[in-house]
C-alpha positions in Angstrom: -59.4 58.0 212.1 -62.2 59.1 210.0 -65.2 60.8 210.6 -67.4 57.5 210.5 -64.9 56.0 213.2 -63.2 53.7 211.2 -59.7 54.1 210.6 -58.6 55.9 207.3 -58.4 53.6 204.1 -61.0 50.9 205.6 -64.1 49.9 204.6 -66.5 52.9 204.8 -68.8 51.9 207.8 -72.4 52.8 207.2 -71.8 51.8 203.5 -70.6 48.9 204.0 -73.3 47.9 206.4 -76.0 48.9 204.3 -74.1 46.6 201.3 -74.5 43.9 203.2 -78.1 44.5 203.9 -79.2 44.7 200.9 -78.0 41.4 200.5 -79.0 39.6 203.7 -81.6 41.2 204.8 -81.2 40.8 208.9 -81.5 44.6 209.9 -85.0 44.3 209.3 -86.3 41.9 210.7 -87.4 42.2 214.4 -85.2 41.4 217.5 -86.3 37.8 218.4 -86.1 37.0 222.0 -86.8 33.6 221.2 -86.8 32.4 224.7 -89.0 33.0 227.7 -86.0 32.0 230.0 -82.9 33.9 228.8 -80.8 31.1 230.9 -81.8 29.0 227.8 -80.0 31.1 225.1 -77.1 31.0 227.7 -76.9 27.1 227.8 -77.3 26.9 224.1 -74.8 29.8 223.6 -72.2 27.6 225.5 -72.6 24.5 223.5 -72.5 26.3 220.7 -68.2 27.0 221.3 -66.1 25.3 219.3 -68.6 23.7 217.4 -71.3 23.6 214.6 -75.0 25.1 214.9 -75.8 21.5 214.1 -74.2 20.0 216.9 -74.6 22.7 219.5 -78.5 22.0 219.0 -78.7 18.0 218.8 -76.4 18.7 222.3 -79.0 20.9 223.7 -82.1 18.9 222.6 -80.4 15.6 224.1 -79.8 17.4 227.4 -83.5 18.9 228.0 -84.5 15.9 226.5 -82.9 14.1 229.5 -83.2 15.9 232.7 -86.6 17.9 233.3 -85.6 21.2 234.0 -82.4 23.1 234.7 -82.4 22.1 238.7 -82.1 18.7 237.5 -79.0 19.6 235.7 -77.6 21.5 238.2 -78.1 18.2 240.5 -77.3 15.8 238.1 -74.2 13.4 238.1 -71.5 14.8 236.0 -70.6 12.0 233.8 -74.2 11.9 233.0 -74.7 16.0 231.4 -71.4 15.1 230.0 -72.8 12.3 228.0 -75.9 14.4 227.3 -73.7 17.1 225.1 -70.8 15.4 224.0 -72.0 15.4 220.2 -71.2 19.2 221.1 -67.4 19.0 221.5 -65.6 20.0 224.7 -67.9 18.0 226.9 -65.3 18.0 229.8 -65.0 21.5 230.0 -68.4 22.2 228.9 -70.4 20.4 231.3 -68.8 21.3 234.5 -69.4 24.8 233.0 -73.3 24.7 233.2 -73.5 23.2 236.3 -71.2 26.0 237.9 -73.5 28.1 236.3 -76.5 26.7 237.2 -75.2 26.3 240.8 -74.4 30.2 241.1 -77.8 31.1 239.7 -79.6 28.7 242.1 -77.6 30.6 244.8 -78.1 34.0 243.3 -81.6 33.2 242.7 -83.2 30.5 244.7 -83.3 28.8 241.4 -81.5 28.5 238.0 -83.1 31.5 236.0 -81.8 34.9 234.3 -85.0 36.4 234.0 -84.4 38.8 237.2 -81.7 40.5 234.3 -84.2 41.6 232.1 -84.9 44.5 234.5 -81.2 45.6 235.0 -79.0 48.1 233.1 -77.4 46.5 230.1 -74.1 47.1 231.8 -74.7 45.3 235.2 -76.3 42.6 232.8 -72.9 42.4 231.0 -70.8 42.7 234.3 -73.2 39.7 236.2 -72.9 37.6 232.8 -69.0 37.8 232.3 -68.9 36.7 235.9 -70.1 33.6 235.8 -68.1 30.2 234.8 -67.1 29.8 231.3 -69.1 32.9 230.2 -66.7 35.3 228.1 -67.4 38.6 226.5 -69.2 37.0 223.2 -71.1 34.3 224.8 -72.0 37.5 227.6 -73.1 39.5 224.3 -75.2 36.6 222.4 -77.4 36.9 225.5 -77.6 40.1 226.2 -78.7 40.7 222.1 -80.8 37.6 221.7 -82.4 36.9 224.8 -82.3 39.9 227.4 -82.5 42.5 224.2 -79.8 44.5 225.4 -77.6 46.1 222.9 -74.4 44.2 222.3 -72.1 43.2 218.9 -71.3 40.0 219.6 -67.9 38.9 217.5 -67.4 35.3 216.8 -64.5 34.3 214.0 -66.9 35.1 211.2 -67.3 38.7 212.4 -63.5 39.1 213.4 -62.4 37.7 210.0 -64.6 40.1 208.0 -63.5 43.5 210.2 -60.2 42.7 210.1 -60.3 42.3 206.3 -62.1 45.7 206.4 -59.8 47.4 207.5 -61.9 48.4 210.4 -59.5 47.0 212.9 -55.7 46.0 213.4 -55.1 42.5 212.5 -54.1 41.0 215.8 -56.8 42.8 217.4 -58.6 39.9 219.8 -62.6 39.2 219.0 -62.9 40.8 222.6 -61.8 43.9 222.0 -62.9 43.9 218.4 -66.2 43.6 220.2 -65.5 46.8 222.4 -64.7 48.6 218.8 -67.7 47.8 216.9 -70.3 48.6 219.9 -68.2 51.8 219.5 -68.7 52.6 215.9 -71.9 50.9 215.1 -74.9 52.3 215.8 -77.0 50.6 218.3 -80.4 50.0 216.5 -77.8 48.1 213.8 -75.9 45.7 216.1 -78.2 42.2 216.1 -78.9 42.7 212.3 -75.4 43.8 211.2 -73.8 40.9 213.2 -76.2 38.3 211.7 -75.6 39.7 208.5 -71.5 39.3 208.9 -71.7 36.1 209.6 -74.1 35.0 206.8 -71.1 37.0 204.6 -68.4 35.4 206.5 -70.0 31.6 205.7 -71.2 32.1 202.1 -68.2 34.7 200.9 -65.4 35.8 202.9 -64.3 32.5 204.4 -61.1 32.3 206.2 -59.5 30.1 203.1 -60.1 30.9 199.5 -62.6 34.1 200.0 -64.9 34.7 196.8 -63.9 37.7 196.5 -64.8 38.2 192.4 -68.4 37.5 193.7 -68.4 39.8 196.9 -70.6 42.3 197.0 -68.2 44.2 199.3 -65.2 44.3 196.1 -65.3 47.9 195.6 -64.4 49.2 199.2 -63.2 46.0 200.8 -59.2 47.0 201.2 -58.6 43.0 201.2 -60.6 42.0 197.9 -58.3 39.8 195.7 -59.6 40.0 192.2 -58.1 38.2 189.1 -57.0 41.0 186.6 -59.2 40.6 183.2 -57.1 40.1 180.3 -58.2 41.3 176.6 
């Protein structure tokens, strides 16, 4: 292990990061709690497994577009929030999921809501989050980054592709405990930007088939770049 955390021969860390910033851009821009009722983010987080941004919002805008409010949900038939996300994927499974979680907040809380979270420490957030049904460690740390703006690294495929091809850890290492490694390493203040900016960088260049590596901006320290010998 080197000094900046990272095992010897990977990607240097803080270089790296700031490579990727200079191209994306996410570190500065400010945290965006974009919703007044972190429960929101959770919902949409949920739909968003296993599926597209596209669909995981067209599920999300069909559901609120359907029942009134989140008691609704909680109350309503089934077969009916299942219909409401299916475009989503997974409907079966998802749907049974946000109404067990809506339930256990609405018996936590007197009502579906995370807001009470907000004034917790970030690891009784994480704890309360993981516990509820369906919730795992990334769809825990979308929340907590994005809508309770706790510090988290959430690691979705993108971001496990990209630090395994780093070098930065083992390459049967799970997303969850990939996770547990970059909160580890990373600075704090860098977590919501430098996740963002991963998975812009695992989308537009190091996708999981046929990574453009000759056009990455990471070729001179990734340990995984594949680039054509030039002939004369």
């Amino acid at each position: 292990m080197n000094p900046s955390g990272v095992p010897r021969g990977a990607a240097p860390l803080g270089e790296t990061l700031d490579l990727l910033e200079g191209v994306y851009g996410n570190e500065g821009a400010l945290p965006d709690l974009g919703h007044p009722e972190p429960l929101d983010g959770l919902i949409l987080t949920v739909l968003s497994q296993n599926t597209n941004d596209l669909n995981r919002d067209r599920a999300y805008i069909t559901l609120r577009g359907r029942f009134p409010d989140w008691e609704s949900v909680a109350l309503a038939d089934p077969g009916e929030v299942q219909e409401a996300i299916r475009i989503a994927g997974l409907a079966n499974a998802k749907g049974p999921s946000i109404q067990a979680i809506l339930e256990r907040l609405r018996e936590d809380w007197g009502a579906p809501t995370l807001v009470p979270l907000r004034s917790w420490k970030p690891d009784r957030a994480r704890e309360y989050l993981e516990a509820l049904p369906g919730v795992g460690p990334k769809t825990a740390a979308c929340v907590m980054v994005f809508d309770l703006g706790f510090p988290a690294f959430p690691v979705d495929t993108h971001v496990a592709r990209i630090c395994r091809r780093l070098g930065w850890v083992p390459a049967n290492l799970p997303p969850h405990r990939i996770q547990r490694v970059m909160e580890e390493t990373v600075a704090r203040e860098r977590f919501q930007g430098a996740h963002l900016n991963l998975i812009a960088h695992g989308r537009a260049v190091c996708r999981a088939r046929s990574p453009r590596c000759p056009a990455c901006v990471l070729v001179g320290v990734c340990p995984a770049a594949e680039v054509p010998e030039a002939h004369g």
